[in-house]
C-alpha positions in Angstrom: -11.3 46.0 -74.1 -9.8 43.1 -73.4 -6.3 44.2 -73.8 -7.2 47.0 -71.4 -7.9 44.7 -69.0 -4.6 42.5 -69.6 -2.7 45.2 -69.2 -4.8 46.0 -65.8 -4.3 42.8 -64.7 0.1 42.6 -65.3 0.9 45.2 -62.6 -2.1 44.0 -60.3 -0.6 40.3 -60.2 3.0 41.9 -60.0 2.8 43.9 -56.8 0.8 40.9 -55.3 3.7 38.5 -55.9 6.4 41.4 -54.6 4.0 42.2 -51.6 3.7 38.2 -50.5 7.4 37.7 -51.2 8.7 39.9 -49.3 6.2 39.0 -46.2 9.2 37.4 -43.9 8.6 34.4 -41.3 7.1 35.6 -38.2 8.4 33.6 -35.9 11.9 35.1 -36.8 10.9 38.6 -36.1 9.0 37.5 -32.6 9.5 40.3 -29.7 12.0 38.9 -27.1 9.2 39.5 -24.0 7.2 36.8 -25.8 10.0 34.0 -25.4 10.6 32.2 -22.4 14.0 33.0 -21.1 15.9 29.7 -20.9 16.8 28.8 -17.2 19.4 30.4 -15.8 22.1 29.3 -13.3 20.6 28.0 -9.9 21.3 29.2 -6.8 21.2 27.0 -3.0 20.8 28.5 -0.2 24.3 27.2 1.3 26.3 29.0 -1.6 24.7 32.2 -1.0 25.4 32.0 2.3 28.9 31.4 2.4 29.3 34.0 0.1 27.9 36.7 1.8 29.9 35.2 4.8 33.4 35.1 2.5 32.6 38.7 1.4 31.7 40.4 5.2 34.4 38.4 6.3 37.4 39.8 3.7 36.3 43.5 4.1 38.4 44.9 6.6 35.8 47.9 7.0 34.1 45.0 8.7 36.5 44.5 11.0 34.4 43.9 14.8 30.9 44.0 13.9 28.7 41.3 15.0 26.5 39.9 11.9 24.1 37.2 11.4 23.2 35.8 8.0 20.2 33.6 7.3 19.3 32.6 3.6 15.7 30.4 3.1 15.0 30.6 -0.6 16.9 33.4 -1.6 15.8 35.3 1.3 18.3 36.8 3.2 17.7 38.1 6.8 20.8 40.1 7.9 20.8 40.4 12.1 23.3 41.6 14.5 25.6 45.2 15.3 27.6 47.5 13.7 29.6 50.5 14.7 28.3 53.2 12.2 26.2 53.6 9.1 29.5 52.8 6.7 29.8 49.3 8.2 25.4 49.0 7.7 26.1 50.0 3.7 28.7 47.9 3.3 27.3 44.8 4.9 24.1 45.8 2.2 26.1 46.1 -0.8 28.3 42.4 0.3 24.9 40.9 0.1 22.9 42.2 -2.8 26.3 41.5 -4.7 25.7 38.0 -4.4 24.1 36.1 -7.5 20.9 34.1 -6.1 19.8 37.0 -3.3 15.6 37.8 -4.0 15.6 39.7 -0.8 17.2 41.4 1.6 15.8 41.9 5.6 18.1 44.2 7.0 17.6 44.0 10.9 21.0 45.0 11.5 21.4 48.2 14.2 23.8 50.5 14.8 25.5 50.5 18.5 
């Protein structure tokens, strides 16, 4: 009987040590939503705005229309007249383009 159990015993103790050695670190295999993304690059008001400004600016689509840009926080409030709805997109796209913009208030009408 007691060999029995010896032998029993072997291949218990055997997958025990090849089940806990192959248990891995957990904190290695962590899911990436759980980790704080480190900070990224930060953003002032006054760049965004003269880079919305730059890009209106150099598109000669652009050419005549009357636009106003405020930034407060990210927030960009775009004011002011355009000639048709190409000149409205393209004013849109200039500004979402920008790295830093949260938000977009498009008050700009068509003449």
């Amino acid at each position: 009987m007691q060999t029995r159990y010896k032998l029993f015993t072997s291949p218990v103790l055997l997958m025990c040590l090849f089940i806990l050695s192959s248990c891995e670190n957990y904190a290695e295999k962590t899911h990436e939503s759980w980790i704080t993304p480190p900070p990224g690059a930060v953003y002032d008001d006054s760049t965004v705005f003269a880079r919305i400004t730059q890009a209106v600016q150099s598109d000669p689509v652009l050419q005549g229309a009357n636009i106003e840009i405020k930034v407060d926080d990210g927030n960009v409030v775009l004011s002011g007249s355009v000639k048709n709805e190409e000149q409205l997109t393209r004013v849109n796209m200039h500004t979402w383009i920008v790295d830093g913009v949260k938000k977009v208030d498009n008050q700009i009408v068509k003449e």
